[in-house]
N, C-alpha and C positions, 0 to 999 in steps of 0.2 A: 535516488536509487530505489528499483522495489524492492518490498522485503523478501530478504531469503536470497536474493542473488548474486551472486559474487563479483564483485567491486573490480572497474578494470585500474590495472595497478600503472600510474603514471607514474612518469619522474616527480612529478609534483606530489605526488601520494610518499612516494618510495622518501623523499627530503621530509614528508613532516614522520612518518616513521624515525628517520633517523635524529631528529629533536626529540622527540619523544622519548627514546632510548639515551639520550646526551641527558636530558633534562633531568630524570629520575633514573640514576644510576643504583642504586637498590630494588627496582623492579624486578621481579625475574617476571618470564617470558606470557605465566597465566596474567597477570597483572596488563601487562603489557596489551596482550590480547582483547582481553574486557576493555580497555580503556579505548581500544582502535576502534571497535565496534561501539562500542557509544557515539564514538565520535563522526564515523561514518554512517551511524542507522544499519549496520549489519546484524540482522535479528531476524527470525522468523518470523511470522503471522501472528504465532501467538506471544509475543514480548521474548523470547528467547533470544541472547545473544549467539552468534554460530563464531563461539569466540574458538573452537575447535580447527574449524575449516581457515578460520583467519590466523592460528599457530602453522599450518601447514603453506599457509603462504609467506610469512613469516621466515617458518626454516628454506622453504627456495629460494626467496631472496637472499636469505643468509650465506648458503649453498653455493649460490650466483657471485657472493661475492660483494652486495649491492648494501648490505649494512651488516650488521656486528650486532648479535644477542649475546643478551649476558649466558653463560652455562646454563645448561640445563639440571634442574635440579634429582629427574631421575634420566634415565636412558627411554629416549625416547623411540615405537618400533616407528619406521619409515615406513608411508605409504607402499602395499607392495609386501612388503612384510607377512608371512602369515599368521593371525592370533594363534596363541597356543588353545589347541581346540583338543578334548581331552574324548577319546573315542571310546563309546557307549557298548556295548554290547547289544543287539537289536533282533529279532526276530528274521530269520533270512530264508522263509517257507517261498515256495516259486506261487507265485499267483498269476494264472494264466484262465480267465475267465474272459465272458463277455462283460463288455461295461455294464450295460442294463444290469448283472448281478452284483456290482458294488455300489451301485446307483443307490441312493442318493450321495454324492459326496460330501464327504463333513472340510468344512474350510477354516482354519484356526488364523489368526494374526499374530504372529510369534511376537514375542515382547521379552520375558524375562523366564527362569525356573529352569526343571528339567526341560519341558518345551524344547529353547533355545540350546541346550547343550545337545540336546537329539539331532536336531534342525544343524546347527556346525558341526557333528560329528559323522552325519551321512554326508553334506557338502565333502567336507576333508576327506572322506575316505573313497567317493565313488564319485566325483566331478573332478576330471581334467582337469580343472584350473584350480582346485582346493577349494580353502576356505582364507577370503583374507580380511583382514579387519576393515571395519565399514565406517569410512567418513559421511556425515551428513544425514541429511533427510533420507530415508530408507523404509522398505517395509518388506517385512518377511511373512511368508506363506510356506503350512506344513499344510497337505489334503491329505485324509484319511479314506477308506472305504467305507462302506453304509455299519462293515462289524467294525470297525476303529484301527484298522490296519495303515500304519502312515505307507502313503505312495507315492508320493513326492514334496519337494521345496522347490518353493521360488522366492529369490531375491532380487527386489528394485532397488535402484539406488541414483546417483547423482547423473543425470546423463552427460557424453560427452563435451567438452569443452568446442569443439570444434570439428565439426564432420561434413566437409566441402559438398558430397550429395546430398544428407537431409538438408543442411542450411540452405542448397539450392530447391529443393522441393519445395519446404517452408518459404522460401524466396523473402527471411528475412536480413537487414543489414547487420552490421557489428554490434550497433550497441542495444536495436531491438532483438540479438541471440544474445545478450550480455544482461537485458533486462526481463526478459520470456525462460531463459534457461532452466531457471526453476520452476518451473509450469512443466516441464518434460520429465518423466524417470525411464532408468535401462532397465531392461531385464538381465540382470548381471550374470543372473544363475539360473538357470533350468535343471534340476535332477530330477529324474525317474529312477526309484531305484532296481537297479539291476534285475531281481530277480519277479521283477513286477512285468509281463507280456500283456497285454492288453490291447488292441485293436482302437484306432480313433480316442485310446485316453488323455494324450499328449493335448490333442486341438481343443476334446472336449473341457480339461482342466485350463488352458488359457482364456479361452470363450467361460466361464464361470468366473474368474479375477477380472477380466477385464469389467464385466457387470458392477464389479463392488469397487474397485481400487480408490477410483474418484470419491468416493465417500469416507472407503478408511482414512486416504489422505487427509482429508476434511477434519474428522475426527482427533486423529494423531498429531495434525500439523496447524490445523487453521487456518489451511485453504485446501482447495484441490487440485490437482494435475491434469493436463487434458491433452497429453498425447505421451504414447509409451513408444522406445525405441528398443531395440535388442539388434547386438551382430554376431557374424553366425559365421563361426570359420568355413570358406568353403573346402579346404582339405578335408574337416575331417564330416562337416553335415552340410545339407540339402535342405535343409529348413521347412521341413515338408510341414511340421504342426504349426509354423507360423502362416505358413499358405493356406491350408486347409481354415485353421482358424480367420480366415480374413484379413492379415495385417497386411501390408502395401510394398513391396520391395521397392525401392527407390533407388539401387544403385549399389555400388560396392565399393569399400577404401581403398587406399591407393597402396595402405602397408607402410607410411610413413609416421606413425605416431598414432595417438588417440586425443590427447591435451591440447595439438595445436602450437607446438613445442617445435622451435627451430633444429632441433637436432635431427640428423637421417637414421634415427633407427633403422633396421629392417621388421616388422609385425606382420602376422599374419592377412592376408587380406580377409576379410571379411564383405558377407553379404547383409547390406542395411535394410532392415524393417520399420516401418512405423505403423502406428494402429491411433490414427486418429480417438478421441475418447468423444468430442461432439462438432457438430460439421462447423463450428463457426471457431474452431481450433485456432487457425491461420490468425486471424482478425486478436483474439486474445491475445497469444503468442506476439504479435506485433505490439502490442499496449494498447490497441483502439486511437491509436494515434494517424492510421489510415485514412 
């Protein structure tokens, strides 16, 4: 398995779980986690175990019905869930400029401090979809103006489990999307905030992350990603700053799920983007097993 990717869960997987849980009956669930990931090599790049990402498959299968964890020792929030994100007070003057007048933009890598509780408290209050707690590899961006005025977030994070158009695009199989997945992040989150008009800042702020992201990646994770996705409800946008910035519209979902999940939700349909990060994408993505 490569590092960083998430393990496909067989019957034969799902049984030594349930040894494992048989065997050491005083485990609880962190324990448990750690011990799966040693044993599978679920780890990132740099020695990390993602023994996190491996509790959340854990509780599905528990969910499903398919093994039995011991209790949990606190209340745990389910993916989906929104963190309690504690709202800032923030500066809300209309800036309606030309870009060239905010130029040069300052790009921060959000990680910890006030920073982050700014960065979740403009999500939460002025993004459709909030703010929800972030499994996995992930990276956050605040940009500021040239005087230090923040004017947007973007959050990357795990890209989808299964998306019938880009998998066709990429025209990789099951288990080279099962081994490459981690080589992709979503644009989860796009905020401008409201009272920010600006003309071409949208395309111009994604053409400035996409220059760097494959590095911070590097930096943070110990490797780096080499193709960005984002989907774009079409009720309610047009995706026009993903256009203008160059990303590749490949298709639209069908509204049946995001995970790849047997169940017929109804979801919004969405319009898929991808933004290659270097032309030999495909070939990586695959494992050079081509």
């Amino acid at each position: 398995m490569r590092l960083g990717t998430r393990p496909e869960i067989t019957e034969e997987k799902v049984e030594q779980i349930r040894n494992i849980i048989a065997e050491n009956p005083t485990w609880n669930r962190t324990k448990i986690s750690k011990h799966i990931c040693k044993l599978w090599g679920w780890q990132s790049p740099n020695g990390q175990l993602k023994d996190i990402s491996c509790r959340d498959v854990l509780r599905e299968l528990d969910k499903a019905g398919k093994i039995k964890l011991p209790a949990a020792l606190t209340p745990s929030r389910t993916s989906g869930n929104s963190d309690k994100v504690k709202r800032l007070d923030h500066d809300m003057t209309p800036i309606c400029a030309k870009l060239s007048e905010l130029r040069p933009l300052q790009i921060n890598v959000v990680t910890s401090g006030k920073e982050l509780m700014l960065f979740k408290s403009l999500i939460e209050q002025y993004h459709y979809l909030r703010y929800d707690r972030v499994i996995g590899e992930n990276m956050k961006y605040m940009i500021y103006s040239c005087d230090g005025r923040p004017l947007s977030c973007l959050l990357f994070g795990s890209a989808a489990w299964s998306c019938r158009v880009r998998d066709n695009f990429i025209g990789w199989n099951k288990s080279e999307r099962m081994r490459g997945l981690s080589l992709i992040t979503n644009n989860s989150r796009f905020l401008i905030a409201p009272w920010v008009k600006v003309e071409h800042l949208a395309s111009h702020m994604l053409s400035l992350v996409v220059r760097r992201i494959a590095n911070d990646w590097q930096h943070k994770y110990g490797h780096p990603v080499y193709c960005l996705e984002t989907y774009v409800e079409i009720d309610r946008f047009r995706g026009t700053c993903y256009q203008a910035a160059n990303w590749i519209h490949v298709g639209r979902t069908t509204g049946r799920g995001r995970d790849g999940g047997h169940h017929n939700a109804i979801l919004p349909i969405k319009d898929v983007y991808l933004y290659p990060l270097t032309s030999q994408y495909k070939k990586i993505l695959y494992g050079m097993e081509r």
